[in-house]
C-alpha positions in Angstrom: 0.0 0.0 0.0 1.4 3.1 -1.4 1.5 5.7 1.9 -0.8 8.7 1.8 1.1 12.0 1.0 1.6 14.4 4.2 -0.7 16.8 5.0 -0.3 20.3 4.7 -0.1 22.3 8.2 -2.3 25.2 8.4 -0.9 28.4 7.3 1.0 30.2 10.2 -1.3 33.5 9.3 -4.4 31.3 9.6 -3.5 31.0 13.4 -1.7 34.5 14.7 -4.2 37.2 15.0 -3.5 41.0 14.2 -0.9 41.8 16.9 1.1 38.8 16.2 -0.7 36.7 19.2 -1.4 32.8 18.3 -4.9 32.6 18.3 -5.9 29.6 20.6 -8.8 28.6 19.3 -7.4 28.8 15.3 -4.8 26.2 17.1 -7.6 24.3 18.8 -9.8 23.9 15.2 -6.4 23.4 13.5 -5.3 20.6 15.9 -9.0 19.1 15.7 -8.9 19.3 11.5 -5.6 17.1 11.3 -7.1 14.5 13.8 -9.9 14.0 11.1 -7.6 14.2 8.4 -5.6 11.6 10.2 -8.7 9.2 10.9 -9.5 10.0 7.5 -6.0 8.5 5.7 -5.6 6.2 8.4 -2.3 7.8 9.0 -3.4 8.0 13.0 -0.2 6.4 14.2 2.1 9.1 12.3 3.0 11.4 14.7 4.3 14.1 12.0 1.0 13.9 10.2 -0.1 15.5 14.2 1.9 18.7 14.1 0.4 21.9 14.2 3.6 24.7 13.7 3.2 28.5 13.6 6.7 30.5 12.3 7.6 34.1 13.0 10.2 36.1 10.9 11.0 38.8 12.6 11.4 42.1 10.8 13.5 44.0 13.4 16.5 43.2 15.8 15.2 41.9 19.0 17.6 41.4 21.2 15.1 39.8 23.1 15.5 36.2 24.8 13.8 33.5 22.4 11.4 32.2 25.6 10.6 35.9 26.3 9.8 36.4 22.5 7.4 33.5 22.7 5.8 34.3 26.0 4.4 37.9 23.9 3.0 35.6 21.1 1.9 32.6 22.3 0.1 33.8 25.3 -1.9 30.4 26.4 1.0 29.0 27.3 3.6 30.3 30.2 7.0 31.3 30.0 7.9 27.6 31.8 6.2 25.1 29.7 7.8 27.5 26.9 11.3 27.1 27.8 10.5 23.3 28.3 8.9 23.6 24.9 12.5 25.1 23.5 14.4 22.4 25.7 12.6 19.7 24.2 13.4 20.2 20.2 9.9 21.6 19.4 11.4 25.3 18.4 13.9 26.0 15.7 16.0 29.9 15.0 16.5 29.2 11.2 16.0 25.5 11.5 18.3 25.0 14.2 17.4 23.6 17.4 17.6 26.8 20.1 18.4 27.6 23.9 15.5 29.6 26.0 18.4 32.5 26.0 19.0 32.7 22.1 19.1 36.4 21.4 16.9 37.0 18.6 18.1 39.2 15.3 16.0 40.6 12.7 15.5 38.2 9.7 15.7 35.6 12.1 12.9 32.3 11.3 11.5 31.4 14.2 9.2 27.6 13.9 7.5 26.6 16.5 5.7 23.0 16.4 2.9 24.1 18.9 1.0 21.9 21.6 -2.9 21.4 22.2 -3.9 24.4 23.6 -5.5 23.7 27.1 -8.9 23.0 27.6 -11.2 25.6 28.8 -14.2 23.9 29.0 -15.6 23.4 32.4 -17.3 20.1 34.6 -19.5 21.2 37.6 -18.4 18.7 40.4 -20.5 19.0 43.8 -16.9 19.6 45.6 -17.2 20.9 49.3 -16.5 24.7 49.6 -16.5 27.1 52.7 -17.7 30.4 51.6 -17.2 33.6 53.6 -18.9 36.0 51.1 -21.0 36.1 48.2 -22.9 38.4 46.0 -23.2 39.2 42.2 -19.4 40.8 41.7 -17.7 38.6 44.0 -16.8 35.2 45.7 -14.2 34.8 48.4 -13.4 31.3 50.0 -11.7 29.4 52.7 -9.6 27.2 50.8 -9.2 23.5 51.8 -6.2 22.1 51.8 -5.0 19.5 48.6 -7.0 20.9 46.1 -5.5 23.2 43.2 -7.3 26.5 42.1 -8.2 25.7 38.4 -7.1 22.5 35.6 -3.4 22.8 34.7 -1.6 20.0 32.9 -3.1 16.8 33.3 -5.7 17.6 36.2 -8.6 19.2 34.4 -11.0 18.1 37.2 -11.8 18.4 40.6 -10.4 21.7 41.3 -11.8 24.8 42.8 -13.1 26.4 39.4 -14.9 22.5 38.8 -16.8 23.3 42.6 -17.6 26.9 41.9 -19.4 25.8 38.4 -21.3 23.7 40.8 -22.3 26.2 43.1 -23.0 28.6 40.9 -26.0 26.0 39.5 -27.1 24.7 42.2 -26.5 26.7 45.6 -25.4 29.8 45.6 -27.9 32.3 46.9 -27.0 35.3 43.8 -26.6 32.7 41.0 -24.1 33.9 38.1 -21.2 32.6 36.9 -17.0 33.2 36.7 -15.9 36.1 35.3 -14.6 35.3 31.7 -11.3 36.8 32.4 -8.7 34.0 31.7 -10.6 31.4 30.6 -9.0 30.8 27.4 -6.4 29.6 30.1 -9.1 27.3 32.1 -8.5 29.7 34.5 -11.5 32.2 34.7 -12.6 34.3 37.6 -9.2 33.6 38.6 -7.5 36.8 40.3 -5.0 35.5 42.6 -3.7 31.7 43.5 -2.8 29.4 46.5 -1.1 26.9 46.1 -2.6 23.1 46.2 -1.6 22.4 49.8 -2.0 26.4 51.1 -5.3 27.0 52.4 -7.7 30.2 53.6 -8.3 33.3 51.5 -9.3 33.7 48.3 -11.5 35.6 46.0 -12.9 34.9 42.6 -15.0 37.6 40.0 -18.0 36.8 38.9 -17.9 39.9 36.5 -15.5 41.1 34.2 -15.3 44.4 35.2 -15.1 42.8 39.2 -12.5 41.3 37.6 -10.6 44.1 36.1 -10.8 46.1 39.4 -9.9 43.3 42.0 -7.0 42.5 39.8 -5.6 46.4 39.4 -5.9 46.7 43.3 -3.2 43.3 43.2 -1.1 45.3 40.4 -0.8 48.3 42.5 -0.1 46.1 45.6 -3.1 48.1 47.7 -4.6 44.6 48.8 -4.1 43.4 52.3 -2.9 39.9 52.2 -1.5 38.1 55.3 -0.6 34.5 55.7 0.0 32.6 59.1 3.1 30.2 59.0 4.5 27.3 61.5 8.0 27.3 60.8 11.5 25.3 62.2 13.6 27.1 64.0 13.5 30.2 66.6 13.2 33.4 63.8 14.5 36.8 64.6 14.4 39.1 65.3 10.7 40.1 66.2 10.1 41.9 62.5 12.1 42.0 59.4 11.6 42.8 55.7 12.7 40.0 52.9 13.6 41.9 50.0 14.9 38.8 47.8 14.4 38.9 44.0 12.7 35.2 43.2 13.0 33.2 39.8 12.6 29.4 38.2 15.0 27.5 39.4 18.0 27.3 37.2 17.9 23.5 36.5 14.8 22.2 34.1 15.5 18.5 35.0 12.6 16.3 37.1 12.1 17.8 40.6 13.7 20.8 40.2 11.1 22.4 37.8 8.3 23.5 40.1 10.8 25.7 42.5 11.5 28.5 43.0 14.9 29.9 44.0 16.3 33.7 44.9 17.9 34.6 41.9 20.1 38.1 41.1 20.0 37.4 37.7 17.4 38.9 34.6 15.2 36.2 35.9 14.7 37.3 39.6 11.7 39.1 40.3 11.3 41.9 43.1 9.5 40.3 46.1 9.2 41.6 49.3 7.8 39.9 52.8 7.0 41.4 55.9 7.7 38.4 58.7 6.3 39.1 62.0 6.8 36.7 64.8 3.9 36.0 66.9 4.7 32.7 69.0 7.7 30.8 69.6 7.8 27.7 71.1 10.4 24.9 72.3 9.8 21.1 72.3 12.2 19.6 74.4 11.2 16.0 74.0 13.3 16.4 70.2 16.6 15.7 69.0 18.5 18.6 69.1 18.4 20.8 66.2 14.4 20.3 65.6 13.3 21.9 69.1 12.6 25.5 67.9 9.5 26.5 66.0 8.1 29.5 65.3 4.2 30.8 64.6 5.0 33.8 62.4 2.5 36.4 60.4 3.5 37.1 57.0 2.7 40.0 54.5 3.3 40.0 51.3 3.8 43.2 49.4 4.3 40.9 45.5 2.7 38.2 45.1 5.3 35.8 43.4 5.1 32.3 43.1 6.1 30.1 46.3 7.4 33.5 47.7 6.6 33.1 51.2 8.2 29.3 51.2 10.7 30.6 49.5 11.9 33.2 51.4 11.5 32.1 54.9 13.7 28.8 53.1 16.3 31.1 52.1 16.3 32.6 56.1 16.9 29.2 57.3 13.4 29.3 58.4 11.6 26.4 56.2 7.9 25.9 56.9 6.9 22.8 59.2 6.0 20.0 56.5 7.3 21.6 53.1 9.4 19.1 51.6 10.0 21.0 48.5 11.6 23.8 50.2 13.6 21.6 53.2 10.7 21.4 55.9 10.5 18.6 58.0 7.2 16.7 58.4 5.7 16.9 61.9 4.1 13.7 64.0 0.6 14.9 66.3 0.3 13.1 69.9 -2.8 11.8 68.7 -0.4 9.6 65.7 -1.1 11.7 62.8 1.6 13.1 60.7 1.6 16.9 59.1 3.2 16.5 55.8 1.6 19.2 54.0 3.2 23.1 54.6 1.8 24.7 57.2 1.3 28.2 55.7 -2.9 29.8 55.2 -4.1 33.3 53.8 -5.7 34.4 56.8 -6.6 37.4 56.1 -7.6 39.1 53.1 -8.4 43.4 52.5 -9.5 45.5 49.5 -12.1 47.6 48.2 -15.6 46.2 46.9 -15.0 45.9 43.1 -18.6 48.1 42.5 -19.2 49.7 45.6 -15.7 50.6 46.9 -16.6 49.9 50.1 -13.4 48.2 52.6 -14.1 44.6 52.8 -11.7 42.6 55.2 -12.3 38.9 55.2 -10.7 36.5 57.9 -10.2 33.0 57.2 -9.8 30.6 60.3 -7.0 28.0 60.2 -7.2 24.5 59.4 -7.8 21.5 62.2 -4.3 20.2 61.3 -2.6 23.7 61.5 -4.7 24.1 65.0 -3.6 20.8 66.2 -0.1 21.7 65.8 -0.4 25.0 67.4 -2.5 23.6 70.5 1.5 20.6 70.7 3.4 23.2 70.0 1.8 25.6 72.9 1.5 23.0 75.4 5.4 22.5 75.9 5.2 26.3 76.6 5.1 29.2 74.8 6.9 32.3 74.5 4.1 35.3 73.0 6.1 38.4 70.7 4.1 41.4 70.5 4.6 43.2 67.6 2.8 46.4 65.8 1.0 45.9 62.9 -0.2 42.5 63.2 -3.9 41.3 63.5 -5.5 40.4 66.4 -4.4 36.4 67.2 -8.4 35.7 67.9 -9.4 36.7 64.3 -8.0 33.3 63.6 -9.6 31.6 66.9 -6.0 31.7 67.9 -6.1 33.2 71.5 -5.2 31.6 74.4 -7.8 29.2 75.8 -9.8 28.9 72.6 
């Protein structure tokens, strides 16, 4: 049997919209076309006869970083699964295989063999969710912990976005629906993340404009947003300021992609944290070395990814069961074993999104993170009073509660 001919890719200008932006969906059709074609000429188990590519020839001089070239054109996909993109072969600079750091020169061909955009379609799931406030604009949470905050990668269900579909049908008191804001990313009525095993805080729009406004007040760094911590180790002093610039870590192999290191590079990042100490406490029933813990209060003035871990990490302060970032995991009296970080988004401040009134929202912490503060304050505790915290029984944290 004589093999079919290959199929022609779709025309780069078929997917890049005026601007010079991919066009997600034009991938999405184009990707869905050569699977017909494919079923059609029984050519299903040809993995060329797959690929959708989309080239760039640049009419200027750069001098711009390939992965930071890409990251303005092909916006549905971030700049970390584009550098592993480049590492993997899938981008060639005049049909050479290229480096994420390739300076870019005019007349330069950039080809990019481009993956399945994500899917943005949505499943209600009847997932638990504790909500602290609701109306038409907004919806802010209480985070459990081990769930993530929308589908990324291969978990494209039970996330938080999955629950709040399901809500939205069939309990929530104003009805609507997630802002539209990010969803060609899967991500919509998404304004700010925590991570999977973070818990307490966080809001979601149900409007675009809510959206828009929630998500200026994070730009300009005018929301309040603290976190409460267990950490190893006794921190001092009371107060400081981490000013550490923050950045992928430098290695892209297995286990090292997800962190996030203090870098003084062109990769770094400004981010700033305000630790406060509020309790510190001293087991003496432990080996030496892992007797010291510490309950701090943490504000965050950026909002980078892993900041907080990584920054009270690069103090020599890692939070109690964060693994990733050199905590140690933490056994209860009662047998049970913290292996999750102990770090929640108590409290969350910033103006209505349509009325402009001051809305401050207080998240109390997990039964896990209690647990460990009740051991931890039962071999003695030593109480820092420091200004500009919040009150400890916002969080059902005071003595005796």
């Amino acid at each position: 049997m004589t093999p079919p001919d290959p199929m022609p890719e779709p025309e780069s200008r078929e997917l890049i919209l005026p601007g010079g932006k991919v066009d997600p969906e034009a991938v999405r059709r184009a990707f869905e076309e050569v699977a017909r074609r494919a079923r059609d000429e029984e050519v299903a188990g040809d993995d060329e006869a797959h690929n959708v590519s989309v080239t760039f020839d640049l009419q200027r001089d750069l001098k711009s970083r390939l992965d930071r070239y890409l990251t303005s054109r092909i916006t549905f996909m971030s700049r970390s699964q584009l550098q592993r993109l480049i590492e993997s072969g899938a981008v060639r600079v005049n049909e050479r295989e290229a480096k994420a750091s390739t300076k870019l020169r005019e007349g330069d061909r950039v080809r990019v063999s481009l993956p399945p955009p994500p899917d943005t379609s949505v499943t209600p799931q009847n997932i638990p969710i504790e909500v602290l406030y609701e109306d038409e604009h907004i919806i802010v949470l209480n985070k459990a912990v081990g769930i993530i905050v929308h589908p990324a990668r291969s978990e494209l269900a039970g996330t938080m976005i999955n629950a709040l579909a399901w809500h939205f049908q069939h309990a929530s008191p104003t009805g609507g629906e997630l802002s539209s804001v990010g969803e060609q990313f899967a991500r919509p009525g998404v304004v700010h993340r925590l991570d999977r095993d973070t818990s307490g805080c966080i809001v979601f729009a149900k409007t675009d404009e809510a959206h828009w406004k929630i998500g200026k007040q994070f730009e300009e760094r005018t929301v309040d947003k603290r976190y409460l911590a267990i950490t190893q180790g006794r921190v001092e002093p009371d107060a400081q300021v981490i000013d550490k610039p923050l950045g992928p870590h430098p290695s892209r192999e297995k286990g090292y992609r997800e962190k996030i290191v203090v870098r003084h590079d062109d990769l770094g990042k400004k981010s700033v944290t305000i630790c406060r100490v509020r309790e510190r406490y001293r087991l003496h029933d432990r080996p030496v070395g892992n007797q010291a813990f510490s309950l701090v209060e943490l504000e965050l003035k950026t909002g980078r990814t892993h900041q907080i871990r990584v920054h009270l990490s690069s103090e020599q302060f890692p939070i109690v069961g964060d693994d990733l970032y050199g905590g140690r995991a933490f056994t209860l009296p009662d047998g049970r074993t913290i292996e999750r970080q102990m770090l929640h988004a108590a409290v969350l401040a910033f103006e209505h999104p349509a009325t402009g009134e001051a809305m401050v929202f207080t998240a109390p912490i997990r039964d896990d993170m209690r647990a460990l503060v009740d051991t931890l304050r039962a071999s003695g505790v030593e109480t820092v009073d420091v200004q500009g915290t919040v009150p400890m029984r916002r969080f059902g944290l005071e003595h005796g509660a």
